[in-house]
RORO-236917 format. One record per residue (C-alpha): residue in three letters; x, z, y. Coordinates in pm, whole numbers. Layout:
[pt "Ala",[X,Z,Y]]
...
END
This chain:
[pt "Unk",[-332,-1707,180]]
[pt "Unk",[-661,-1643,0]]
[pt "Unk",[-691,-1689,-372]]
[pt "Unk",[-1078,-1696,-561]]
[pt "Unk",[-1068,-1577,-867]]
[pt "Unk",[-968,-1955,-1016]]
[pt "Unk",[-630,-1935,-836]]
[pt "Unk",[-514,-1646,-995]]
[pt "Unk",[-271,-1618,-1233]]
[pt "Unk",[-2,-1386,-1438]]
[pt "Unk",[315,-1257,-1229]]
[pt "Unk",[159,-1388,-900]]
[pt "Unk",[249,-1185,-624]]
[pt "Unk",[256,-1122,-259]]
[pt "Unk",[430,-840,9]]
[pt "Unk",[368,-713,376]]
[pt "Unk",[650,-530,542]]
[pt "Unk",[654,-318,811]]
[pt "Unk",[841,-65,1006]]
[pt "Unk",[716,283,1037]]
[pt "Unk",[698,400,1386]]
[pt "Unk",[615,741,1505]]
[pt "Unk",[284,606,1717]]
[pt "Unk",[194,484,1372]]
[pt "Unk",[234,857,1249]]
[pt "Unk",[17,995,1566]]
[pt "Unk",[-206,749,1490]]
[pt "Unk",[-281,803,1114]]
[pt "Unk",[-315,1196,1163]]
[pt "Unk",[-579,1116,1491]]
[pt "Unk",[-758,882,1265]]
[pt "Unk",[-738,1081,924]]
[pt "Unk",[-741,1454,1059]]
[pt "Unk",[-418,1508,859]]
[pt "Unk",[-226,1726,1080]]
[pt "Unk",[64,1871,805]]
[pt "Unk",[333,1968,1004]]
[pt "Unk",[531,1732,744]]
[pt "Unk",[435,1451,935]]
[pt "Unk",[421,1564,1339]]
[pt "Unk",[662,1877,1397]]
[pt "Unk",[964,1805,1406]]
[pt "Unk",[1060,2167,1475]]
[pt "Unk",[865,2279,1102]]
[pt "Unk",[965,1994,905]]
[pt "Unk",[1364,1995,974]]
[pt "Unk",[1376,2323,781]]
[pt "Unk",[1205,2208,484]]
[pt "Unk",[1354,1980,208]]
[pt "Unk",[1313,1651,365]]
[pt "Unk",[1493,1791,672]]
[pt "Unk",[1284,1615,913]]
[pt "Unk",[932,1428,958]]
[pt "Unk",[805,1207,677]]
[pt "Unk",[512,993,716]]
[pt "Unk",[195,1030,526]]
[pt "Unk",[218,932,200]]
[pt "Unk",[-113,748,235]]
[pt "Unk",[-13,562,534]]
[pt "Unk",[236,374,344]]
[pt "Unk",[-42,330,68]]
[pt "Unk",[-235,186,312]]
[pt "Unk",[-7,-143,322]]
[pt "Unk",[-90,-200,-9]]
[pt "Unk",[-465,-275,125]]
[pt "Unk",[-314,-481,366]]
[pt "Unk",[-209,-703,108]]
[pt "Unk",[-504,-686,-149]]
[pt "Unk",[-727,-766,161]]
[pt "Unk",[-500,-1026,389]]
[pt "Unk",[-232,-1217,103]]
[pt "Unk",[-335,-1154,-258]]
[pt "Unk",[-639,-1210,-340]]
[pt "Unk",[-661,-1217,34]]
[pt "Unk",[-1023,-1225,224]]
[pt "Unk",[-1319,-1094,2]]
[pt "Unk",[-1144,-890,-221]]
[pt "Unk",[-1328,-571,-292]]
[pt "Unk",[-1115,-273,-415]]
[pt "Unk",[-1253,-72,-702]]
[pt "Unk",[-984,187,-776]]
[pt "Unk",[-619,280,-710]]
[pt "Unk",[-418,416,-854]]
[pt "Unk",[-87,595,-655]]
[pt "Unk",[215,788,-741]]
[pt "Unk",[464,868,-475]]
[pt "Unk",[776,887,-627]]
[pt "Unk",[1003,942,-227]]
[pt "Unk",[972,1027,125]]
[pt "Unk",[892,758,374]]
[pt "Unk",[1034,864,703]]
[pt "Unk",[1017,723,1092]]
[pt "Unk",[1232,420,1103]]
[pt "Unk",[1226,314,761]]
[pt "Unk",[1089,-21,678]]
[pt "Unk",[842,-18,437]]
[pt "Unk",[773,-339,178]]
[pt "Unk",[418,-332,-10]]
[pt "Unk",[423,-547,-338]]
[pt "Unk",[167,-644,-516]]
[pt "Unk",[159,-852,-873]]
[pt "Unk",[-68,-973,-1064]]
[pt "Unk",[-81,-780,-1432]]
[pt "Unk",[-443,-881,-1609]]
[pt "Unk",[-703,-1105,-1548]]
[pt "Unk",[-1092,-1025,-1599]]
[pt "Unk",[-1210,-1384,-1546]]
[pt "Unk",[-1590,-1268,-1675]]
[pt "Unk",[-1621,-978,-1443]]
[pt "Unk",[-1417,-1134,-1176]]
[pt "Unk",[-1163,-839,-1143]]
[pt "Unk",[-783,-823,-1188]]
[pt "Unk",[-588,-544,-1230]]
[pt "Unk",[-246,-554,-952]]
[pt "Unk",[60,-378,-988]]
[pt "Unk",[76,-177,-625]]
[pt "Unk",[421,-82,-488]]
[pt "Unk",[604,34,-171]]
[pt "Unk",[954,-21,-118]]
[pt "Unk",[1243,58,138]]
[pt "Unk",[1589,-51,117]]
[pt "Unk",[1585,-99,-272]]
[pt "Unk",[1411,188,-364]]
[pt "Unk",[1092,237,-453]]
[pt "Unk",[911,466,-317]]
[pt "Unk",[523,448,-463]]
[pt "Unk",[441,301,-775]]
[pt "Unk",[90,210,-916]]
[pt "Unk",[-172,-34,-1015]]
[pt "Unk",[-548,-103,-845]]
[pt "Unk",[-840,-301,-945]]
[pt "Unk",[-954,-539,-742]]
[pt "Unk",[-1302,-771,-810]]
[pt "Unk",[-1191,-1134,-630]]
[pt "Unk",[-1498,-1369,-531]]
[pt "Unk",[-1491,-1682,-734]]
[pt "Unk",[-1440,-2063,-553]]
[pt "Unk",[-1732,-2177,-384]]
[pt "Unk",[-1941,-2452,-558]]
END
C-alpha cells in the first residue's frame, strides 16, 4: 500500500519478512565490497564468538528500506536519515521481520519520523528510528 502524507497517522505500521539465505550473503558482499570474514568464511568465523557466519548487519537494515519504500509510506518516499543500532547477530537461516511505525508527524514539511526495527523469532535484533519526507495526495 502507498500512503501520501494525508493518510498517515500515529501507531500506523507496516513489516516485510524474509529469510536470510547464504546467496543473499554472496550477494550483499559482491554488491557492497564487504568481504569480513564474519559474513563468508565459515572456517574464520566458527572460532569467533558467534561461532559461525552472521550476515551483514546492514543487509538486514536494508529491509527496513524495503518497507519505507514498498508498504509504509510506500512509493515516493524519500529517506533523509537513519538511524541503526544492532543490538544481535542475524545468521543464515534466520527469518528476519522489518517493522516499521509511525512515531511523529511533520505535516508542514511533509516528513515523519518511523520507528525502524528487525526482528527474528521474538527478539529483536536492530532497533532505531528514520526520517522519511512522504509526497502529499495529488490534487
Amino acid at each position: 500500500m502507498n500512503y501520501c502524507m494525508e493518510d498517515l497517522a500515529l501507531g500506523l505500521s507496516a513489516e516485510y519478512r524474509k529469510t536470510i539465505t547464504e546467496t543473499d550473503v554472496v550477494l550483499f558482499a559482491g554488491i557492497s565490497g564487504d568481504n569480513n570474514p564474519m559474513h563468508i568464511d565459515e572456517e574464520y568465523a566458527v572460532k569467533t564468538r558467534f561461532e559461525g557466519r552472521i550476515a551483514h548487519g546492514m543487509l538486514s537494515a536494508s529491509l527496513i528500506s524495503t518497507v519505507i519504500g514498498t508498504r509504509l509510506p510506500g512509493a515516493g518516499a524519500i529517506y533523509m536519515g537513519q538511524n541503526l543500532k544492532f543490538l544481535k547477530p542475524v545468521k543464515i537461516g534466520d527469518t528476519v521481520t522489518a517493522l516499521v511505525t509511525v512515531l511523529e508527524l511533520f505535516q508542514e514539511k511533509q516528513r515523519v519520523r518511523l520507528m525502524t526495527e528487525c526482528w527474528v523469532r521474538g527478539e529483536k535484533v536492530i532497533d532505531g528510528d528514520a526520517l522519511v519526507w512522504v509526497p502529499r495526495r495529488p490534487q
